[in-house]
C-alpha positions as CSV (number, residue, x, y, z in Angstrom):
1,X,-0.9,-22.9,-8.6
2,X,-1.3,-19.8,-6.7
3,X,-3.8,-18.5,-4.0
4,X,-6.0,-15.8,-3.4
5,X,-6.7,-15.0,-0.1
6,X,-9.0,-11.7,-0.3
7,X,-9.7,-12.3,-4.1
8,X,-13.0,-10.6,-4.1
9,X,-11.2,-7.4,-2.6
10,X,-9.4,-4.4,-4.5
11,X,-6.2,-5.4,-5.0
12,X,-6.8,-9.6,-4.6
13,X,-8.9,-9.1,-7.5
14,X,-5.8,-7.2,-9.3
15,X,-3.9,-10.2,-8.0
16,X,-5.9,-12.6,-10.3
17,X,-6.1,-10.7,-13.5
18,X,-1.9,-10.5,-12.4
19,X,-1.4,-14.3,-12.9
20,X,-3.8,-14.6,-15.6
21,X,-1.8,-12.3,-17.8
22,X,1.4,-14.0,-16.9
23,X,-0.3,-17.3,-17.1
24,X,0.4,-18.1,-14.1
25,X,-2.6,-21.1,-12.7
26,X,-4.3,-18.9,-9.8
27,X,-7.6,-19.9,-7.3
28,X,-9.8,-17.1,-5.9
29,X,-9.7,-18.8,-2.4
30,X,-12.9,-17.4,-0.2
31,X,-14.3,-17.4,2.9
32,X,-17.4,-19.0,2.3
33,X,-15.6,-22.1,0.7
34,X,-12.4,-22.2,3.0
35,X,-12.5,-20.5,6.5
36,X,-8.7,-19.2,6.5
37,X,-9.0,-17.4,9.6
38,X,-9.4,-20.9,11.5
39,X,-5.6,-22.3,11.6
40,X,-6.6,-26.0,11.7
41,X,-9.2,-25.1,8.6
42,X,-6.6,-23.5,6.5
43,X,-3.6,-26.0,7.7
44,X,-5.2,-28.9,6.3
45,X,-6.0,-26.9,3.2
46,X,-2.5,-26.2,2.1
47,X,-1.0,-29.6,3.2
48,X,-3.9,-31.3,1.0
49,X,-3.8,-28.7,-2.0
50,X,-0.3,-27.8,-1.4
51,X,-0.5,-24.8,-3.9
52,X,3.0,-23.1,-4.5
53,X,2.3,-19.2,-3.2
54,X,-0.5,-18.0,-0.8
55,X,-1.4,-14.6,-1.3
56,X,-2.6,-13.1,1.6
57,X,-4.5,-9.9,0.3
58,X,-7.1,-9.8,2.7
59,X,-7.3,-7.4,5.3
60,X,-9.5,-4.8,7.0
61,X,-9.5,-1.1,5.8
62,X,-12.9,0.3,7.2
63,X,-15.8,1.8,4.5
64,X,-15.8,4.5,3.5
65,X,-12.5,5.1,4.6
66,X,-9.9,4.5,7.4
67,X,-11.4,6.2,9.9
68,X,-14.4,3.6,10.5
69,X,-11.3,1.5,11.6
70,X,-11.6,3.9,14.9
71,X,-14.9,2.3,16.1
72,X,-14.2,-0.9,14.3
73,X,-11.3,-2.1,16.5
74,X,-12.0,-5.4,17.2
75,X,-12.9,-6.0,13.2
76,X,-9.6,-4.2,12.5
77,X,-7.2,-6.4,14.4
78,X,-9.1,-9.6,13.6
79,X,-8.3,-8.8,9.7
80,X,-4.9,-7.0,10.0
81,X,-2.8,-8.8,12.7
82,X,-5.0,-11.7,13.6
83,X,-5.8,-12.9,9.8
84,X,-2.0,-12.2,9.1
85,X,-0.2,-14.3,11.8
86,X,-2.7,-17.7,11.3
87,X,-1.7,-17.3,7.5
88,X,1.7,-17.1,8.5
89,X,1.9,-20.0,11.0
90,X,-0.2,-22.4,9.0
91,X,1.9,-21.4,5.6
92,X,5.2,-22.1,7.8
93,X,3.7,-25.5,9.0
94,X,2.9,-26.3,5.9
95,X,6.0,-25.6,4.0
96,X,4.0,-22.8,1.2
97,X,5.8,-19.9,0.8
98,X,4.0,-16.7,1.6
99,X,2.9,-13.2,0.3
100,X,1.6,-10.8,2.3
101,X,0.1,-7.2,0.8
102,X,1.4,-5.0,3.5
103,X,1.0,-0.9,3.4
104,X,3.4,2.1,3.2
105,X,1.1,3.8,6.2
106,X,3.1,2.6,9.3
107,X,5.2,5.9,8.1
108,X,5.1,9.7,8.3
109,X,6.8,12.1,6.4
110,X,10.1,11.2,4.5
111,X,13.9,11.7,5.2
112,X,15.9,15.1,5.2
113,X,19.7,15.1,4.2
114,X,20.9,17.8,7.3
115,X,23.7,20.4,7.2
116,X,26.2,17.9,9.0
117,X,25.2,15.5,5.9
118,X,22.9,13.3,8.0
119,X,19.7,12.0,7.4
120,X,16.8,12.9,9.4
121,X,13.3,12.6,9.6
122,X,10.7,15.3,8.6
123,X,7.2,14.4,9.4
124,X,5.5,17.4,7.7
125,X,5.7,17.5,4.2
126,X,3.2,20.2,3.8
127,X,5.6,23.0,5.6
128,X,6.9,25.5,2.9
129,X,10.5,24.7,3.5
130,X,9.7,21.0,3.2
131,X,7.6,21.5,-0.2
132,X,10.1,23.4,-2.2
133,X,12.8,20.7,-1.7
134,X,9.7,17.5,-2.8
135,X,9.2,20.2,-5.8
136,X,11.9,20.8,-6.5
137,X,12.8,16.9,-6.5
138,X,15.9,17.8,-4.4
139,X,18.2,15.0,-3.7
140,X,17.9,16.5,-0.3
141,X,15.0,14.2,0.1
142,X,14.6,10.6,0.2
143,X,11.8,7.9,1.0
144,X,11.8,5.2,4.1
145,X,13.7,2.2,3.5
146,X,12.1,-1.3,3.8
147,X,14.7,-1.9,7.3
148,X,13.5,1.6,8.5
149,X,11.4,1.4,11.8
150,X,7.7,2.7,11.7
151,X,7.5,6.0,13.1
152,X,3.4,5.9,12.2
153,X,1.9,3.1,14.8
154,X,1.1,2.7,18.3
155,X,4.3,3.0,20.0
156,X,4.6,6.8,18.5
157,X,0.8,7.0,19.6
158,X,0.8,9.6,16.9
159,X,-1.4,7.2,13.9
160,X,-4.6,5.9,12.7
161,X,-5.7,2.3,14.4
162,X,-5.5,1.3,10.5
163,X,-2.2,2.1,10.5
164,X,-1.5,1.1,14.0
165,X,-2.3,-2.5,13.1
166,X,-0.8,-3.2,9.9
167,X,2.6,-1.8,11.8
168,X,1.6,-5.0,14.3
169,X,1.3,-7.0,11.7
170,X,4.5,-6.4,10.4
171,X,6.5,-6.8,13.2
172,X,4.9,-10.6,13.4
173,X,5.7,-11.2,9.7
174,X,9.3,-10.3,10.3
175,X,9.7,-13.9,12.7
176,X,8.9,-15.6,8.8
177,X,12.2,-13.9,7.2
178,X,11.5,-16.7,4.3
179,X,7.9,-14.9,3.6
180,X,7.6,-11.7,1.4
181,X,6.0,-8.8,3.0
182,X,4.8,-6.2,-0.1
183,X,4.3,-2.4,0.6
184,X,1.6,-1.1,-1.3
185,X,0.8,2.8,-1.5
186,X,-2.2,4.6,-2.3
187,X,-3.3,2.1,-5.2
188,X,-4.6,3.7,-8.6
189,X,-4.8,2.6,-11.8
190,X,-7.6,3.3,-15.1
191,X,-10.5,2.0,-13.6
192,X,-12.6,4.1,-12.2
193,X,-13.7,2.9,-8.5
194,X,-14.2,3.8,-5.2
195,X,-10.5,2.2,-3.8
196,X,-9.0,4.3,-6.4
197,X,-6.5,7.2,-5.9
198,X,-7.7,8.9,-8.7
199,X,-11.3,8.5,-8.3
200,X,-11.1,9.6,-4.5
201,X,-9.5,12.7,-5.7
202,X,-12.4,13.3,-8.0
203,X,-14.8,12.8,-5.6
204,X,-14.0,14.4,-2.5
205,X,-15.6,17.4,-1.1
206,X,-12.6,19.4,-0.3
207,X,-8.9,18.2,-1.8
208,X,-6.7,17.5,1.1
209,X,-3.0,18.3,-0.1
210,X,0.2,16.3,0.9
211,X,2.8,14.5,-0.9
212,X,3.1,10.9,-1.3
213,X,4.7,7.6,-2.9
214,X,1.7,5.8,-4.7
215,X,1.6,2.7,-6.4
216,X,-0.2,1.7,-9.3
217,X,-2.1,-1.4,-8.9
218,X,-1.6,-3.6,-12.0
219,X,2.5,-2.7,-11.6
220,X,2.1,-3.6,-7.8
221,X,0.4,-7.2,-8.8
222,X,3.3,-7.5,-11.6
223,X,6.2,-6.6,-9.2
224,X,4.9,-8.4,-7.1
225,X,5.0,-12.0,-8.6
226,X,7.8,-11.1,-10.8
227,X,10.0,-11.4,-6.8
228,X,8.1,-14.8,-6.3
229,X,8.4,-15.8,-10.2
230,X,12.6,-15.0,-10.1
231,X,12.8,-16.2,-6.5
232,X,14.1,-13.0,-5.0
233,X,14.7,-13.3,-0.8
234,X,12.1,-12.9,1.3
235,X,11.4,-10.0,3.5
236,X,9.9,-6.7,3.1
237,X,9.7,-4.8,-0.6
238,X,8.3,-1.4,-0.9
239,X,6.6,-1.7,-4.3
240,X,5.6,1.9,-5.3
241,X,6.5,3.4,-8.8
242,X,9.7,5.1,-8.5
243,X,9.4,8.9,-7.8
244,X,6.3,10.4,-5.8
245,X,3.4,13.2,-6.1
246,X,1.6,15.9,-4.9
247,X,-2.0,15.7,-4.8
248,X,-1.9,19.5,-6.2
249,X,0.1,17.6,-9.3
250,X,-2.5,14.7,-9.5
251,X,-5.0,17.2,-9.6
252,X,-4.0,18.9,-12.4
253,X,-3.3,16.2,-14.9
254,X,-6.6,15.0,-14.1
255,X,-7.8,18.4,-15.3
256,X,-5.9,18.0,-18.2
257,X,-6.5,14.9,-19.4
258,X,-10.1,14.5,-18.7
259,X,-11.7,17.2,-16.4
260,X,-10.8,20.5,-17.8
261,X,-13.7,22.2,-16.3
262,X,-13.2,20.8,-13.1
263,X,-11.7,23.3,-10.1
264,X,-11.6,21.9,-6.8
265,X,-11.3,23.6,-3.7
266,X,-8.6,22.9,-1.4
267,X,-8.4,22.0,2.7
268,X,-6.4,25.3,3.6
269,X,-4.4,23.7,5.7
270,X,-3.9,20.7,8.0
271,X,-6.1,21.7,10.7
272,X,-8.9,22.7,9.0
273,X,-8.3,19.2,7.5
274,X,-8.3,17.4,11.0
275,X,-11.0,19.6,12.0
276,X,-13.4,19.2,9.7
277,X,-12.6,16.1,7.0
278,X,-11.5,13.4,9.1
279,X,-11.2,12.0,12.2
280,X,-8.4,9.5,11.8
281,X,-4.4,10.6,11.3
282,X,-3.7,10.5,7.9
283,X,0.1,8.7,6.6
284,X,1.5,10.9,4.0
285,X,5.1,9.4,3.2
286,X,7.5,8.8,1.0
287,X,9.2,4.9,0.2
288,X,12.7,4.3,-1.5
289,X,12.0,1.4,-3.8
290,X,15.4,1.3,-4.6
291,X,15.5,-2.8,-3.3
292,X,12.9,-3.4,-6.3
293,X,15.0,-1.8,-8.3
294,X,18.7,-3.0,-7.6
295,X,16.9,-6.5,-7.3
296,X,15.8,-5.9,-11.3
297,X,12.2,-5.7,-11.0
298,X,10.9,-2.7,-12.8
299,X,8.1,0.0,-11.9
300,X,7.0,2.8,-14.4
301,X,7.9,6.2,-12.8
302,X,4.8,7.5,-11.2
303,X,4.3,10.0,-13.6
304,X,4.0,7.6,-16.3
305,X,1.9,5.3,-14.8
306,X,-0.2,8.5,-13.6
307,X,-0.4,9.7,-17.3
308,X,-1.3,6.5,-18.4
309,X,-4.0,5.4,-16.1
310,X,-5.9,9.0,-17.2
311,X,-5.3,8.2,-21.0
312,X,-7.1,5.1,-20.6
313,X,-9.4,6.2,-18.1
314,X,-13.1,3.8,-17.4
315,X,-16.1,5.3,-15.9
């Protein structure tokens, strides 16, 4: 028996059809029956039920967007580091291994192979030199690692509260190296929705473009408990389908697969972006899920999973 922490949410609720499929027993655990955030609550809980995973897919992400996270503070850090370390400490007493739904936005841009054959950091992605490498595909370019520091949170002072916290919550996650901590990015899939990539797109005023790793949800969920399922080591996985996209790319398979009429207009650069469509830092990155991959777990390369999703596409 699994648990659900955050079932009712986007991708807890992902997380459930996930073990159904794979028949895997699973309990949509809530706040109004269990009160997780209170450690002696949830401690007496697992040591009673003593279920064999806790997924901890709960969290705070602000409505409509991140940037309600900016005068939600107090909200934020009570669902993103707070929520996250009780889990963790009760799980640990308890003796229930742990998985956490962590995020790819404690980064910024992606990693640049130099002249002298070193890697370096380039936090623009949108600069012209910087494009026509990610166009390209250039094996000039490369995604953060899962031992990579953040360079996207508070002690850069250059991010998003939103992000700013789940970087936090990391860094406490790490003291539980037997505990799985899962990198999602920018979840999609067919349904349409209001968390989805490919419905946000759709939907938007202006299209903001940038290039990014993205995951999509139902592979996430199935990466996900195929590590717990196989028993793969603990620590931190970056579970995004392999490759990445442009929002300029994602727009136009949208248009041809089931919006031909459709022509969006475009941000025309970042600070009209900042300026005038939002006022939180945005992460656009790229993540190397090359651990997933080496560790035998298998994604569907983002175009595919893109392609797909607009296929079988569900108003």
């Amino acid at each position: 028996m699994i648990w659900v922490l955050g079932a009712s949410g986007y991708v807890g609720q992902a997380f459930i059809a996930g073990a159904k499929s794979t028949k895997v027993p699973a309990r949509s655990v809530s706040r109004t029956e269990l009160d997780y955030a209170d450690f002696r609550t949830l401690l007496a809980a697992l040591r009673r039920d003593k279920p064999e995973l806790v997924v901890n897919a709960a969290g705070f992400t602000g409505k409509p967007n991140v940037d309600a996270c900016e005068k939600q503070r107090a909200e934020t850090l009570a669902g993103n580091v707070s929520l996250a370390q009780t889990v963790a400490q009760a799980c640990e007493i308890a003796g229930v291994r742990l998985g956490t739904v962590s995020s790819g936005c404690i980064y910024q841009g992606a990693k640049i192979r130099r002249k002298d054959g070193a890697w370096g950091v380039e936090d623009r992605l949108t600069e012209p030199l910087i494009s026509e490498l990610l166009e390209q595909r250039s094996s000039l370019v490369k995604g953060f690692e899962e031992n990579d520091e953040p360079n996207f949170c508070f002690e850069h002072a250059n991010c998003s509260f939103y992000s700013g916290s789940k970087a936090v919550a990391e860094k406490i996650l790490l003291g539980f190296p037997e505990f799985y901590i899962w990198r999602l990015r920018i979840p999609f899939d067919e349904f349409d929705g209001a968390r989805n990539y490919l419905s946000k797109i759709q939907r938007y005023p202006k299209v903001y473009q940038n290039w990014n790793s993205v995951s999509h949800r139902g592979d996430f969920v199935k990466a996900c408990l195929n590590i717990w399922m196989e028993g793969k080591a603990g620590g931190v996985y970056n579970i995004v389908n392999p490759g990445y996209v442009s929002t300029r790319e994602v727009v136009e398979k949208i248009r041809k697969k089931i919006k031909p009429e459709w022509r969006p207009e475009y941000w025309k650069s970042d600070d009209e972006f900042y300026r005038f469509g939002a006022s939180a830092p945005r992460s656009n990155c790229l993540l190397d899920p090359a651990k997933i991959t080496q560790a035998g777990v298998a994604m569907r390369p983002v175009e595919d999973a893109i392609l797909d999703s607009l296929d079988r596409w569900r108003t």
